[in-house]
Backbone as a chain_set.jsonl record, in Angstrom:
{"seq": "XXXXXXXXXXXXXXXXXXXXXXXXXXXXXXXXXXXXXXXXXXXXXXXXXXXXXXXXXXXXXXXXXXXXXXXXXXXXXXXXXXXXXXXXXXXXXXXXXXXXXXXXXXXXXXXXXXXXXXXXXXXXXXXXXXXXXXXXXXXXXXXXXXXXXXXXXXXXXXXXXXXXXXXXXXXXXXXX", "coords": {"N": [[3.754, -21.118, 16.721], [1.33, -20.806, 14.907], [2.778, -20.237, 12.325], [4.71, -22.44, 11.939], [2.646, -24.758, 11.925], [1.319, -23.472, 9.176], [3.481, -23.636, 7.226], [3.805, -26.604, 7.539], [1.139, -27.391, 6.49], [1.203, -26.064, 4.356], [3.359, -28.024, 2.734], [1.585, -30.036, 2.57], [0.254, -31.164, 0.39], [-1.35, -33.243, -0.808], [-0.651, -36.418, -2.111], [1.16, -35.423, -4.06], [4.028, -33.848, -4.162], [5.892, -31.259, -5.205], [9.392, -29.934, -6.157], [9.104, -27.651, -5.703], [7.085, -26.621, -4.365], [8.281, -27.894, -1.825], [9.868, -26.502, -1.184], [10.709, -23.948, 1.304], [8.276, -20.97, 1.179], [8.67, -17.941, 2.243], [7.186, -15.587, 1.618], [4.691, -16.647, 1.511], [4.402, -17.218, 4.014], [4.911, -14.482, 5.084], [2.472, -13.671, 4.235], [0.785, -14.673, 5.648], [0.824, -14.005, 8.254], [0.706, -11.032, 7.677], [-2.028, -11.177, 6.878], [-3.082, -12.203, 9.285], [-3.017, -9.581, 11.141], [-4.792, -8.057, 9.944], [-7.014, -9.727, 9.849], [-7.618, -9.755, 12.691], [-7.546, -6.719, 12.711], [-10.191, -4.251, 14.107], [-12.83, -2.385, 11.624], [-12.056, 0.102, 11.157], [-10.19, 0.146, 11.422], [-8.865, -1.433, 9.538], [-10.17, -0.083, 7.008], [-8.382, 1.525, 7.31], [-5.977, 1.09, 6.725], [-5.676, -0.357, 4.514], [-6.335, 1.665, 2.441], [-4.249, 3.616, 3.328], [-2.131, 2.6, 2.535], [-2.054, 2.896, -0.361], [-0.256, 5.314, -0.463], [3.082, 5.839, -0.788], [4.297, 6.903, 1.355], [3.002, 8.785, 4.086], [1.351, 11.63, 5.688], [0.037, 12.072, 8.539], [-1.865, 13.579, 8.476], [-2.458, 13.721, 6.017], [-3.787, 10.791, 5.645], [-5.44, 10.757, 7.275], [-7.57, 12.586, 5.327], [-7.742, 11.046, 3.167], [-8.757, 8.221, 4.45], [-11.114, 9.205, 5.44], [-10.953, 9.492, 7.996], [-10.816, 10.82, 10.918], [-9.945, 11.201, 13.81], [-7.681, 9.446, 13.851], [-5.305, 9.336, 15.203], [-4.87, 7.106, 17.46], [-5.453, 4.912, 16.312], [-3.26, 4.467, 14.233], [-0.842, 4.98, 16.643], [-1.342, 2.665, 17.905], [-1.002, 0.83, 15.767], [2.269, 1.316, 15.408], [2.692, 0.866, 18.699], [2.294, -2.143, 18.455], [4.082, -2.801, 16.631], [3.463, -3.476, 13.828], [4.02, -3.589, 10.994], [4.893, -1.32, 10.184], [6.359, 2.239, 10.048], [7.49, 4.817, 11.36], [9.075, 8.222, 10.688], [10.497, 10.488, 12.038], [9.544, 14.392, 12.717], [9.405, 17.55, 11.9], [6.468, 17.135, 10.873], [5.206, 14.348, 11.573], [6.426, 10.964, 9.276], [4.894, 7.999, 7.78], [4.945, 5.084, 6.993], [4.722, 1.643, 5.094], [6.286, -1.374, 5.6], [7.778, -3.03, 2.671], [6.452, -5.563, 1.807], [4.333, -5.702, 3.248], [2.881, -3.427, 2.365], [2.309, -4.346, -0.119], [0.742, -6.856, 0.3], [-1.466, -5.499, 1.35], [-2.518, -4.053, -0.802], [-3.132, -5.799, -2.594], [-5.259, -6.949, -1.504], [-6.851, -4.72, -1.131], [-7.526, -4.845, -3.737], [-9.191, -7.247, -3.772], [-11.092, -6.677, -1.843], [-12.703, -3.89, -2.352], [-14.99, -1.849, -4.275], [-15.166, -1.711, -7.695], [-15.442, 0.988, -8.408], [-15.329, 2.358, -5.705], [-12.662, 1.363, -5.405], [-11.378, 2.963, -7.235], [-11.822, 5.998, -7.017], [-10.662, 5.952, -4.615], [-8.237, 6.014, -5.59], [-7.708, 7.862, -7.083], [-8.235, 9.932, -5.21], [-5.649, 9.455, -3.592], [-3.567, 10.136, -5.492], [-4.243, 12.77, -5.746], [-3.883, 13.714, -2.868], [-0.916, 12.945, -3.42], [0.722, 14.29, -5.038], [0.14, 16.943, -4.187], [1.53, 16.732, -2.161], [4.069, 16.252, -3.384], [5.042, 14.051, -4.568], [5.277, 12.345, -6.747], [6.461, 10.581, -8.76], [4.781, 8.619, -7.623], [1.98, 9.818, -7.762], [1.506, 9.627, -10.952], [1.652, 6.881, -11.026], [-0.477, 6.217, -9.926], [-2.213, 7.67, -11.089], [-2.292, 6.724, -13.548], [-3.13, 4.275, -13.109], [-5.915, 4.735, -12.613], [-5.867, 5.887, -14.885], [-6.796, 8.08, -15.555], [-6.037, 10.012, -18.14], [-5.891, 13.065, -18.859], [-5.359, 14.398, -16.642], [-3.208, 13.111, -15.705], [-1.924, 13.692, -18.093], [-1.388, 16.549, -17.547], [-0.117, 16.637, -15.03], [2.465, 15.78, -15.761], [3.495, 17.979, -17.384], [3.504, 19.782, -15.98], [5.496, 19.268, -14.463], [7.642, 18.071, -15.689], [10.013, 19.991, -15.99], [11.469, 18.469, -13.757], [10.902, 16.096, -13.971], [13.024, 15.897, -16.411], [15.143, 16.872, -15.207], [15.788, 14.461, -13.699], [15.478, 12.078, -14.584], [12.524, 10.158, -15.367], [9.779, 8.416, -13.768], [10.062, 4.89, -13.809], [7.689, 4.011, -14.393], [6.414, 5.889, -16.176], [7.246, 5.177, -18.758], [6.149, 3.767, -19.911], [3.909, 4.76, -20.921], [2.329, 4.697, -23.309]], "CA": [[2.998, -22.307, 16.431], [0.477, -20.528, 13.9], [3.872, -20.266, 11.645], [4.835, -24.052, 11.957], [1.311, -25.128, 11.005], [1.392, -22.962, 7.786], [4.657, -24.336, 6.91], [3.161, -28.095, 7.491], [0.11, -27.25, 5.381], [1.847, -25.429, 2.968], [3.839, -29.063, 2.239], [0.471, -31.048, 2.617], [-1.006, -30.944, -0.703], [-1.602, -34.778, -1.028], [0.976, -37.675, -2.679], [2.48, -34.844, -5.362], [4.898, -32.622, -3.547], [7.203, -30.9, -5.822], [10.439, -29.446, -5.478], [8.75, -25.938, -5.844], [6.428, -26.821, -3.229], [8.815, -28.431, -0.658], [11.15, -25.261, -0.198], [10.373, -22.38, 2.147], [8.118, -20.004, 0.954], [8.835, -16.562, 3.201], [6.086, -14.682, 1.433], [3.281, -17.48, 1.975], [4.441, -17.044, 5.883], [4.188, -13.215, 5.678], [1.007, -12.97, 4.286], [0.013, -15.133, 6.838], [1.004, -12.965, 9.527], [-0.117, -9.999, 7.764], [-3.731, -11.277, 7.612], [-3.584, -12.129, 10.632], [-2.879, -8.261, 11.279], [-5.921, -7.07, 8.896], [-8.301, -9.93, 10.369], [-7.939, -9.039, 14.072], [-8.175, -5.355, 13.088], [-11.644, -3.459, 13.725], [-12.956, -2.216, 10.544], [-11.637, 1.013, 11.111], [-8.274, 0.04, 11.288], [-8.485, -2.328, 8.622], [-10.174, 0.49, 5.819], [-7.498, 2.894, 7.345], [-4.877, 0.152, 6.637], [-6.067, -0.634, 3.082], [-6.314, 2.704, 1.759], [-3.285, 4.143, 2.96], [-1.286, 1.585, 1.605], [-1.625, 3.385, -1.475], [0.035, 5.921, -0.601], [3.983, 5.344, -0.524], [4.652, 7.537, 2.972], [1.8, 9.911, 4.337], [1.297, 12.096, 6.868], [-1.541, 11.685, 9.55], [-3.236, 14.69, 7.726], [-2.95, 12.808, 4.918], [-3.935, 9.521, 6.146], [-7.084, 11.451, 7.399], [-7.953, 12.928, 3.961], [-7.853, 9.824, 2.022], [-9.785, 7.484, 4.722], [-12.406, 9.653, 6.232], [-10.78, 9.067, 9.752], [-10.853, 11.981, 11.832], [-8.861, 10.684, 14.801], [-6.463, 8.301, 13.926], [-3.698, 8.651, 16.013], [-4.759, 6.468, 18.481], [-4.907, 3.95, 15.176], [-1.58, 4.928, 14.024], [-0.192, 4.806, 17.776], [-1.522, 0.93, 18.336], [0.005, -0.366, 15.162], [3.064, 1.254, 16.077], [3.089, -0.175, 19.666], [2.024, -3.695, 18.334], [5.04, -3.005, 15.484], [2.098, -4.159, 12.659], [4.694, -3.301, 9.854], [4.446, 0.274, 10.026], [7.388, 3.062, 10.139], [7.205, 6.428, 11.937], [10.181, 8.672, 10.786], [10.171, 11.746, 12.869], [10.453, 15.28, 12.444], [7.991, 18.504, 12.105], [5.373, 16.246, 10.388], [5.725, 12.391, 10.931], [5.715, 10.499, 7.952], [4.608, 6.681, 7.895], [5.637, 4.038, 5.922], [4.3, 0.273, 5.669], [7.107, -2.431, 5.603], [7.522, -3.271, 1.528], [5.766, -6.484, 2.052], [3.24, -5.481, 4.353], [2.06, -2.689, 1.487], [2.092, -5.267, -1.312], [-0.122, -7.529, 0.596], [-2.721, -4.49, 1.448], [-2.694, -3.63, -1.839], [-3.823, -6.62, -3.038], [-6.454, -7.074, -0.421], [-7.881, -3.486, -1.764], [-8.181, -5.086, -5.011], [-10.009, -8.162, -2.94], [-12.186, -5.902, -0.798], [-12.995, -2.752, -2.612], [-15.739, -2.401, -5.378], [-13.902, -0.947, -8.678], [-15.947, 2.039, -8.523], [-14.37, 2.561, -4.54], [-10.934, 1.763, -5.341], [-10.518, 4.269, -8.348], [-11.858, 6.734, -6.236], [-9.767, 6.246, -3.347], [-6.527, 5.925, -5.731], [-7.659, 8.858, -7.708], [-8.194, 10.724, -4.601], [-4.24, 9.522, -3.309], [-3.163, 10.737, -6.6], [-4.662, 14.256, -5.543], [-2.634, 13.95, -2.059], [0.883, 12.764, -3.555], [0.66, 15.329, -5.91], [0.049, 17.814, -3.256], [2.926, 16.353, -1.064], [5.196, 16.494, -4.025], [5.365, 12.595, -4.413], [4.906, 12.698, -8.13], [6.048, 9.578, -9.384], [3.901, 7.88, -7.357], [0.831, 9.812, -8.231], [1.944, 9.056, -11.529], [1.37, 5.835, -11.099], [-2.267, 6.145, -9.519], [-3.303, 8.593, -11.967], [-2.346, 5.466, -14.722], [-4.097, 3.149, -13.035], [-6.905, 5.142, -13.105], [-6.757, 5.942, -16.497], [-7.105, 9.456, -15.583], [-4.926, 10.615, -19.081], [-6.058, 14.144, -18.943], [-4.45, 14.931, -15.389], [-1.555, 12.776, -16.239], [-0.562, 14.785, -19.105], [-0.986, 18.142, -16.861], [1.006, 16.758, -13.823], [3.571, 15.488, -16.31], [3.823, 18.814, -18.128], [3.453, 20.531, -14.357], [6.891, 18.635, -13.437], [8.576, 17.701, -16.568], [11.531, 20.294, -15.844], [11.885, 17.849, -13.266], [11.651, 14.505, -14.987], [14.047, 15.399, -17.414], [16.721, 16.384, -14.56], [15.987, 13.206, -12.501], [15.008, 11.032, -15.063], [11.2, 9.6, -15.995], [9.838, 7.283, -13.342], [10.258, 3.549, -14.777], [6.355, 3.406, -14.805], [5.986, 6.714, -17.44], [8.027, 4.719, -20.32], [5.003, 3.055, -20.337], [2.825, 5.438, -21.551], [2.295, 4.851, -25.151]], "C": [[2.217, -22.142, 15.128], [1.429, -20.669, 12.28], [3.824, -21.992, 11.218], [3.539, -24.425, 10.842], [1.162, -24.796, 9.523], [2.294, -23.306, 6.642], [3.851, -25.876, 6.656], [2.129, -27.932, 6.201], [0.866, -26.638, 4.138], [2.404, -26.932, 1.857], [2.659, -30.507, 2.352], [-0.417, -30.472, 1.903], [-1.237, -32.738, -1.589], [-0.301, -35.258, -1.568], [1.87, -36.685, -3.052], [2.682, -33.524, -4.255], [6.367, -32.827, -4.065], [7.921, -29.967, -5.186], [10.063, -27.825, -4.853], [7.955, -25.693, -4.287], [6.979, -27.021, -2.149], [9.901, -27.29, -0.432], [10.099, -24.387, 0.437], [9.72, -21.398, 1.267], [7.766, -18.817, 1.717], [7.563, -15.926, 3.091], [4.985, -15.306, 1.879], [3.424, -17.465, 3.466], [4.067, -15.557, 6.327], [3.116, -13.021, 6.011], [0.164, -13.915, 5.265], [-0.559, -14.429, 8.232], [0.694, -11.974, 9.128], [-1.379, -10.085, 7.621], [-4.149, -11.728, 8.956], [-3.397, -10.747, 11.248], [-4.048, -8.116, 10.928], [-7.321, -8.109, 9.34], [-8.697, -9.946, 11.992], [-8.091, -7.562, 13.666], [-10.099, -5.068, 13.255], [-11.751, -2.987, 12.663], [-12.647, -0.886, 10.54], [-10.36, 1.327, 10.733], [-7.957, -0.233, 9.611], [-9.109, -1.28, 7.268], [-8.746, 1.202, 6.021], [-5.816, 2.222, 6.634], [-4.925, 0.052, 4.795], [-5.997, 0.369, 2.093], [-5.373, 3.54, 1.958], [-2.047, 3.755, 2.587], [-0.994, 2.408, 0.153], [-1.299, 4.847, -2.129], [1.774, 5.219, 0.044], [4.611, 5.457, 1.528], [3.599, 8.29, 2.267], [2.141, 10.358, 6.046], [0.094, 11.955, 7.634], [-2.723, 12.745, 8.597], [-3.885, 13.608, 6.359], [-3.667, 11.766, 4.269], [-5.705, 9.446, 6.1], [-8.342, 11.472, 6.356], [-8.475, 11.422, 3.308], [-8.671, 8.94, 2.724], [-10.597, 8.505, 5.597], [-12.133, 9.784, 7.841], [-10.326, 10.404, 10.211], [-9.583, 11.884, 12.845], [-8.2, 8.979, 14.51], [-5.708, 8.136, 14.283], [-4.213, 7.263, 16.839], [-4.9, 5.01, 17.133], [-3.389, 3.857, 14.83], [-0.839, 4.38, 15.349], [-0.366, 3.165, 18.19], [-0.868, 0.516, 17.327], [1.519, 0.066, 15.13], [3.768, 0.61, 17.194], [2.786, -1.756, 19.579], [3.283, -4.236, 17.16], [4.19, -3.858, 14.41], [2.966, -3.185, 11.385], [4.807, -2.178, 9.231], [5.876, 1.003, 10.587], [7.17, 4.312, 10.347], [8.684, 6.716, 11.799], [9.578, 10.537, 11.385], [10.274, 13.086, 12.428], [9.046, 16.206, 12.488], [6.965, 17.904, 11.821], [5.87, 14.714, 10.616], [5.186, 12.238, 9.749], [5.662, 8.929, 8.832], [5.027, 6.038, 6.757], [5.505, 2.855, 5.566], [6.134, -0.54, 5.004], [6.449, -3.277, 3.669], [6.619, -4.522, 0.931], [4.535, -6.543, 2.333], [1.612, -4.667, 2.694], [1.405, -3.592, 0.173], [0.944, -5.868, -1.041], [-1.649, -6.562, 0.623], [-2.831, -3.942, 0.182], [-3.717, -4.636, -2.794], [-5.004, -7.038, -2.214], [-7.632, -6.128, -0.805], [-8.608, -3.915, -3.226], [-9.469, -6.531, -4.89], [-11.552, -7.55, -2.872], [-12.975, -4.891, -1.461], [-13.786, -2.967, -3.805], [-14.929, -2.005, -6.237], [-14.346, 0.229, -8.14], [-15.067, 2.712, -6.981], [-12.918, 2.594, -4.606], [-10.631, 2.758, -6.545], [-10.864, 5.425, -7.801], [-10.934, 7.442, -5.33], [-8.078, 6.45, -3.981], [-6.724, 7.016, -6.567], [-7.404, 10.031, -6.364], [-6.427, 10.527, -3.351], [-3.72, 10.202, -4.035], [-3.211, 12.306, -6.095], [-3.52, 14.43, -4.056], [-1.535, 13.613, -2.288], [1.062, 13.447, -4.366], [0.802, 16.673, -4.93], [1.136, 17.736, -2.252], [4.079, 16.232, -1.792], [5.731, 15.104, -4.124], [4.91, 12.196, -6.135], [5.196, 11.539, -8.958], [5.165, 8.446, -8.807], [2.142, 8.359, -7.395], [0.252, 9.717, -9.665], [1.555, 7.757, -11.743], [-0.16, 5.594, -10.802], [-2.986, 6.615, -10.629], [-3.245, 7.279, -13.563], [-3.203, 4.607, -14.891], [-5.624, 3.397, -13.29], [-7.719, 5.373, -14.391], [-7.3, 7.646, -16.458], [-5.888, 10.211, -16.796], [-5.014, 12.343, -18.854], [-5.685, 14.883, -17.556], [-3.388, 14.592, -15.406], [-0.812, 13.867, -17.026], [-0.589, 15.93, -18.388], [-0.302, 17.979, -15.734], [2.395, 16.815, -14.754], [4.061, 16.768, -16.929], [4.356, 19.812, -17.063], [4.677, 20.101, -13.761], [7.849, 18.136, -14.337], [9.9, 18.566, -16.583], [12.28, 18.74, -14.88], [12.252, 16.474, -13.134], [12.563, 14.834, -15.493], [15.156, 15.951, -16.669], [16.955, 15.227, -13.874], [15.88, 12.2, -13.534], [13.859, 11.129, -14.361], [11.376, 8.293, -14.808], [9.771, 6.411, -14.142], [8.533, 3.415, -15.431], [5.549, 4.855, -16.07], [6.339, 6.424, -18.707], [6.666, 4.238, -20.917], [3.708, 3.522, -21.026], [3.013, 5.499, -23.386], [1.529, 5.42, -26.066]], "O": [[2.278, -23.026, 14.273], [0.893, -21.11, 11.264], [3.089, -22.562, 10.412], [3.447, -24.405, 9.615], [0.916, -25.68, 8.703], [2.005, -23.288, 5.446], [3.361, -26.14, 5.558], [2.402, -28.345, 5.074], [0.852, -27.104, 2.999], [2.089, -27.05, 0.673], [2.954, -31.695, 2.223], [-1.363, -29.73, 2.171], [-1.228, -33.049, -2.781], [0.799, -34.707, -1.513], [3.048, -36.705, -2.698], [1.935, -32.674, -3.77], [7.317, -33.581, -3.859], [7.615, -29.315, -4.188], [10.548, -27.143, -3.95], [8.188, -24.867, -3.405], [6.433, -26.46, -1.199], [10.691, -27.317, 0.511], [8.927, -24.211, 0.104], [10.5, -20.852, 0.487], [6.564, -18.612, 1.886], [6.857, -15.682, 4.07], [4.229, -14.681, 2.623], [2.417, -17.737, 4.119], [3.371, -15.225, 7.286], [2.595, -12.591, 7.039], [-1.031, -13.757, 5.516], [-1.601, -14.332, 8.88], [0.165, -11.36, 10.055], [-2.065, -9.204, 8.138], [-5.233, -11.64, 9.534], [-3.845, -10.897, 12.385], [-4.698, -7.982, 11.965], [-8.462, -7.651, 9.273], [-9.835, -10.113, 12.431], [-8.917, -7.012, 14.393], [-10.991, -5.62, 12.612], [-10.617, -2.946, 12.186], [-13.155, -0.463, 9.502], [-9.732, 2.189, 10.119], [-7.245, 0.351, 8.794], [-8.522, -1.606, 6.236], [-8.028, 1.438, 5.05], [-4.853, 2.859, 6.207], [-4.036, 0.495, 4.068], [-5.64, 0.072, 0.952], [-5.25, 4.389, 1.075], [-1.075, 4.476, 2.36], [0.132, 2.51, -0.334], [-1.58, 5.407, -3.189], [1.855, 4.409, 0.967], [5.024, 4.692, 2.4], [3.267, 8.498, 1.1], [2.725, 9.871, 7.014], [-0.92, 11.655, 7.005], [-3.897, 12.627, 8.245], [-4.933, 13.093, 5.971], [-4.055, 11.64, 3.108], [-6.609, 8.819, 5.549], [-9.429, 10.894, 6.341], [-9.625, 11.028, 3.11], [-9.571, 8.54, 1.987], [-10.462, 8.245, 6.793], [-12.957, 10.109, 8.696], [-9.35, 10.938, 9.682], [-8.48, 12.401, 12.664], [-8.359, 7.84, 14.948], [-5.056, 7.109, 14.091], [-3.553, 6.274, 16.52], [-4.154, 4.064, 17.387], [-2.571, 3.074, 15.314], [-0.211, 3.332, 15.2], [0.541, 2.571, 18.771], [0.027, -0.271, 17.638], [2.23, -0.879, 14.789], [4.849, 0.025, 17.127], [3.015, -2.511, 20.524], [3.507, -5.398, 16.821], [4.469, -5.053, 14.315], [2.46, -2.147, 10.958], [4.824, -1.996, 8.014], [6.496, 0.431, 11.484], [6.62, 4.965, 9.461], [9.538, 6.03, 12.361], [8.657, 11.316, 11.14], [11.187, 13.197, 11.61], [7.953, 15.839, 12.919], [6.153, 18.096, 12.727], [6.713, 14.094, 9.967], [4.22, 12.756, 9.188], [6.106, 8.664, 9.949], [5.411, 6.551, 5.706], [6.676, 2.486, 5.655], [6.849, -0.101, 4.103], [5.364, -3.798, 3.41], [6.148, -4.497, -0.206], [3.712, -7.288, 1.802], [0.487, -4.971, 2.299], [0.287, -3.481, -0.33], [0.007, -5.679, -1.816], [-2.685, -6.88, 0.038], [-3.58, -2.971, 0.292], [-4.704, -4.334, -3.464], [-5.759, -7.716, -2.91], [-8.834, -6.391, -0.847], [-9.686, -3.568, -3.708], [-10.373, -6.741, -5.698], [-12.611, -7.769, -3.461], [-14.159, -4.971, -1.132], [-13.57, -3.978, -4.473], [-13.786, -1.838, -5.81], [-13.602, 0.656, -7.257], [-14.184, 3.543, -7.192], [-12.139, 3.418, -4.127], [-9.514, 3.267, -6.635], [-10.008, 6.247, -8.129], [-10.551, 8.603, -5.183], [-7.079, 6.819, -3.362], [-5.613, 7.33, -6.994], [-6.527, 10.889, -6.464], [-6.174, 11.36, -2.481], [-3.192, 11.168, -3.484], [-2.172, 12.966, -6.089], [-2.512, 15.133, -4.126], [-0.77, 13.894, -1.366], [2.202, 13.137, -4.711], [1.786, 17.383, -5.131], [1.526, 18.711, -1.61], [5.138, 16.107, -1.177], [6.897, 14.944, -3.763], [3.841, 11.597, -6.25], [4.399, 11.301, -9.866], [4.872, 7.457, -9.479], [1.222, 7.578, -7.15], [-0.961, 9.707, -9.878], [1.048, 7.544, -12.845], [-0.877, 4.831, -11.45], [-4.049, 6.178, -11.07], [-4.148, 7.155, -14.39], [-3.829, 4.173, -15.858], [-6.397, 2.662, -13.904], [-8.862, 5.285, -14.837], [-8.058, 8.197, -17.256], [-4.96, 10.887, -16.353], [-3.909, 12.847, -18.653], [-5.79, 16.109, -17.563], [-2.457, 15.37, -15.199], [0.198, 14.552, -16.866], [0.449, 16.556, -18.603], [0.205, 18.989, -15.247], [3.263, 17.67, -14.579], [5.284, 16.721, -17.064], [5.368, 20.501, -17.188], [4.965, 20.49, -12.629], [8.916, 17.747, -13.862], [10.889, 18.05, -17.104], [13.29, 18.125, -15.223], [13.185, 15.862, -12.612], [13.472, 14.063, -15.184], [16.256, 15.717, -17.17], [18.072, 14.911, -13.464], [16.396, 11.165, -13.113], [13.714, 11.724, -13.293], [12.315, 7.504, -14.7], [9.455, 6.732, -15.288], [8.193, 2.928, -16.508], [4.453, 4.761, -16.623], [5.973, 7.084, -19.68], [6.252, 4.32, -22.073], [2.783, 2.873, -21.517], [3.623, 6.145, -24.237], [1.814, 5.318, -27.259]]}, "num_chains": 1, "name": "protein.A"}
């Protein structure tokens, strides 16, 4: 029903409804349904949700580290059993994973929610765990956003055998 409605409103923007307007937009239905995820969570959920978003996959340790949360399985384990756009692949360590959508939206929510001073923090201090987990073009990318140049150039120098057999993530061309 909550769907429907969003749909209806979506095409009720007075007399002018253009073509752009009158098709299906999927994403304006996700993020429906994923705030409705992030505004029923408790605020526990919902930092733990926000901040490990910006990490691609993590491990619970990891998860830990980066939001302050001590015990989070039983976080972890509810948006699992509620399927809240989340991926457990198994094995000596689970990893996690948000649904490519899901992360996009919490990403942008962090940039919503978070002061600057908090989110360069928290994406400097991902940077420090995907670095440590061997996730390198994606701390790479944090350490950019940050603007942290002077760790950039020492991861990049710290792993450049390995850029130049894999190829340069897409987002290091960019460094000018």
């Amino acid at each position: 029903m909550a769907g429907l409605t969003l749909l209806l409103e979506q095409r009720d923007i007075g007399d002018q409804i253009t073509e752009e307007t009158a098709q299906f937009n999927p994403k304006l239905l996700f993020d429906y349904f994923a705030g409705e995820v992030l505004d029923n969570a408790d605020e526990a959920t919902r930092k733990f949700l926000i901040k490990t978003a910006l990490l691609p996959k993590f491990t619970a340790s990891m998860a830990s580290q980066l939001t302050g949360i001590k015990e989070l399985l039983p976080i972890l384990n509810e948006l699992l059993i509620k399927n809240y756009f989340i991926y457990k692949h198994a094995g000596r360590n689970s990893v996690y994973q948000y649904h490519p959508l899901f992360r996009d939206f919490l990403l942008a929510k962090a940039e919503e929610l978070f002061s600057h001073v908090e989110l360069t923090v928290t994406r400097w201090t991902a940077a420090e765990l995907l670095e440590f987990d061997n996730q390198h073009d994606a701390a790479v990318q944090l350490l950019m956003e940050v603007e942290d140049w002077e760790k950039l150039a020492k991861l990049i120098k710290r792993c450049s055998g390995r850029f130049i057999k894999t190829g340069p993530a897409s987002d290091i061309n960019r460094l000018d």
